[in-house]
C-alpha positions in Angstrom: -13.4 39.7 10.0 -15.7 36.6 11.4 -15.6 33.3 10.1 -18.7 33.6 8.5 -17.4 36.9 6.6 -14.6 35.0 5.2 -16.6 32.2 3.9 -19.4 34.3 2.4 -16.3 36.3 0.9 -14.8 32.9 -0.7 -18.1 31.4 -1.7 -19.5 34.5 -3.8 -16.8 33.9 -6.7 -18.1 32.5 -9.1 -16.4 29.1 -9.7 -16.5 26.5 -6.6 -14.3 27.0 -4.3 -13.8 23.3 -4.3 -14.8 21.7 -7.1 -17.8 20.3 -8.2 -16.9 16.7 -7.6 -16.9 14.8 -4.5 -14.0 14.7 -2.4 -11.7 11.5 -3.6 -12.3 9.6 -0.2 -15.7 10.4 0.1 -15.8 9.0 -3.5 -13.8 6.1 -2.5 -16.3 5.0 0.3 -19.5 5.1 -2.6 -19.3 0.9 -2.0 -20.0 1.3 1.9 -22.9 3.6 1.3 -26.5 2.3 2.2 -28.5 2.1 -0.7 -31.0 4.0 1.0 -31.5 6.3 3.9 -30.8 9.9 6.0 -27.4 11.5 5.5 -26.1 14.6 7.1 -23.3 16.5 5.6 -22.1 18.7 7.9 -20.2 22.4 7.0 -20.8 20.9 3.2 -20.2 24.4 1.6 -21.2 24.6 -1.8 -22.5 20.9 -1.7 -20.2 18.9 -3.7 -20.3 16.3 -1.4 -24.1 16.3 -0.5 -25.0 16.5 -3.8 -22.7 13.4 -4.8 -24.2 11.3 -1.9 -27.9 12.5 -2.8 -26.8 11.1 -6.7 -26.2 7.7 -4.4 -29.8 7.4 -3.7 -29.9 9.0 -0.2 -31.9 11.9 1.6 -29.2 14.3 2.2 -29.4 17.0 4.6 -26.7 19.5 4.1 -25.7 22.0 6.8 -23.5 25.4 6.4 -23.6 28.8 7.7 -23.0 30.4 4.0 -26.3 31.3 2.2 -23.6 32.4 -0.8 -22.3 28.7 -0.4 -26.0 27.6 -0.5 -26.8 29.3 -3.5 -24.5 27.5 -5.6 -25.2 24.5 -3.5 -29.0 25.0 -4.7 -27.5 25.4 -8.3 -25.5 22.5 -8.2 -28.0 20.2 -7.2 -30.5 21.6 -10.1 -27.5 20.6 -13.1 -27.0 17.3 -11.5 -31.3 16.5 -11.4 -30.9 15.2 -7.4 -32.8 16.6 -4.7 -31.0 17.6 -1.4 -32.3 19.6 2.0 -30.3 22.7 2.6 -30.1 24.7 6.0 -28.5 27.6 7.2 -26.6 27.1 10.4 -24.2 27.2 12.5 -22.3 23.8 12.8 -21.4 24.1 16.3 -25.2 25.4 17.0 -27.3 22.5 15.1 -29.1 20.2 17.8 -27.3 17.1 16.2 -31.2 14.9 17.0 -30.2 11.6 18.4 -30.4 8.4 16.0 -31.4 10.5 12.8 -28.6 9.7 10.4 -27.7 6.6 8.8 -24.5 8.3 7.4 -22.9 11.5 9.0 -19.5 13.1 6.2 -17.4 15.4 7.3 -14.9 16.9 5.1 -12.6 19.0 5.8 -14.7 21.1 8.2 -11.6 23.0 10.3 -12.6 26.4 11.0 -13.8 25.0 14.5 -11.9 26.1 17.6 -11.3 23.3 19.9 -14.0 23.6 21.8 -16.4 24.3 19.1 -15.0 20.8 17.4 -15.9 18.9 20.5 -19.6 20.2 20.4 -19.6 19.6 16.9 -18.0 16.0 17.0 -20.0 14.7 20.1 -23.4 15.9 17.8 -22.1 14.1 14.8 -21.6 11.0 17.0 -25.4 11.1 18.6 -27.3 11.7 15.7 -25.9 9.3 13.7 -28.0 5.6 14.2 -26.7 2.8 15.5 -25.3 1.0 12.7 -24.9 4.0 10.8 -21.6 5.1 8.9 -19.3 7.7 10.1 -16.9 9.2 6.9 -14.1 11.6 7.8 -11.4 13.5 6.2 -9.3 16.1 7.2 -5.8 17.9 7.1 -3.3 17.0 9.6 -0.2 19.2 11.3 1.9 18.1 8.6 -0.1 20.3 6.6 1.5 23.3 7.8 4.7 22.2 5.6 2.4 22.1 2.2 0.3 25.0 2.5 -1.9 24.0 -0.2 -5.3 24.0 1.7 -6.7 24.0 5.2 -6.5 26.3 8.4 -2.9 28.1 9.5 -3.7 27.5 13.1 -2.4 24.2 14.5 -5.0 23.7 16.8 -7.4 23.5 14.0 -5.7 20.3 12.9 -6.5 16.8 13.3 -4.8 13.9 14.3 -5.0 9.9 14.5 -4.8 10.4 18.4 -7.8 13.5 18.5 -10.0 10.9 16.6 -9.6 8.2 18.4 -10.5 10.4 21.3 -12.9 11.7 20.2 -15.3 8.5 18.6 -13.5 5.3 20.1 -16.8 4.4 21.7 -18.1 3.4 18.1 -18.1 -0.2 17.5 -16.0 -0.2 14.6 -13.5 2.2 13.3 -10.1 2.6 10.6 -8.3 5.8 11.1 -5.6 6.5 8.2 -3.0 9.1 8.0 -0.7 9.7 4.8 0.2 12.0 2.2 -1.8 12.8 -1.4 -1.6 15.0 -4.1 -5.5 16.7 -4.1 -7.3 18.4 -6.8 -10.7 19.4 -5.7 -10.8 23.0 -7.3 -8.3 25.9 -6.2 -8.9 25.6 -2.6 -7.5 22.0 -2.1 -4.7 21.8 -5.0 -1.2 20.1 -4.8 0.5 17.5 -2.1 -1.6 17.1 1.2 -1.1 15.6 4.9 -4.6 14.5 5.6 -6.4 11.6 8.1 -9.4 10.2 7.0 -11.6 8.1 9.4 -14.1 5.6 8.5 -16.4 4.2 11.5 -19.9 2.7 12.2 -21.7 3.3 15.4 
């Protein structure tokens, strides 16, 4: 089965996946936000984090391979009376336009391979603007031990030392790393290992 046959298989139940809500450190950040402006929300799924940053008052586009996913993304967006662009593509595919975003989220994104994370990554980093904010969250190897969300494979993973890699060259950055119990529908419930980074270009 391809990654894309999983997903569409997850996304066409009817409840979200997810949640509805934003993610709790997306959420968290609502005070760094711009008050206006492009955002891109890359691998959003079902769009409970576009649609959240689109009820902050910014142009959201949201990006994911699922058109199940988008469906209910489309839905969402209708109940909650915001507005947000929706395309169908592949993450690691999207030409990423330089100096387009003024905010670029990515949560929990980690069916990328390693080398399909670096072309994703070094696309996040040029088309967000200079100035712009950088948000994100993922699952680290400690995950393995919960099991209560995220990829099996290790590889898929990511650490403090991958993301500092990976966007040291923006001008300012906080990487954290801890433990948290998550409830953001069945597919992120219970205790969690996660990294969240927070940066502006």
């Amino acid at each position: 089965m391809s990654e894309l046959e999983r997903w569409q298989g997850r996304y066409a139940a009817t409840e979200y996946v997810f949640g509805e809500e934003p993610n709790a450190f997306l959420a968290a950040q609502k005070d760094l936000l711009p008050k206006s402006g492009k955002a891109l929300a890359v691998a959003d799924g079902e769009a409970r984090n576009g649609v959240w940053l689109a009820a902050q008052g910014l142009d959201v586009l949201s990006i994911d391979f699922s058109s199940n996913a988008q469906d209910k993304a489309r839905a969402l967006a209708a109940r909650r009376g915001v507005t947000i662009d929706l395309q169908i593509t592949d993450v690691h595919a999207f030409p990423y336009p330089e100096n387009t975003f003024d905010v670029v989220v990515e949560i929990f994104t980690q069916f990328s391979t390693p080398d399909e994370r670096a072309l994703k990554w070094a696309g996040m980093l040029r088309t967000l603007k200079p100035g712009g904010l950088l948000l994100i969250e993922g699952y680290t190897p400690k995950q393995l031990v919960y099991k209560t969300g995220g990829p099996k494979e290790l590889d898929r993973l990511y650490t403090r030392e991958m993301l500092e890699t990976a966007f040291g060259a923006l001008s300012k950055y906080e990487i954290k790393d801890y433990e948290t119990h998550m409830s953001e529908g069945g597919g992120h419930a219970g205790m969690a290992a996660v990294v969240d980074l927070v940066g502006w270009k």
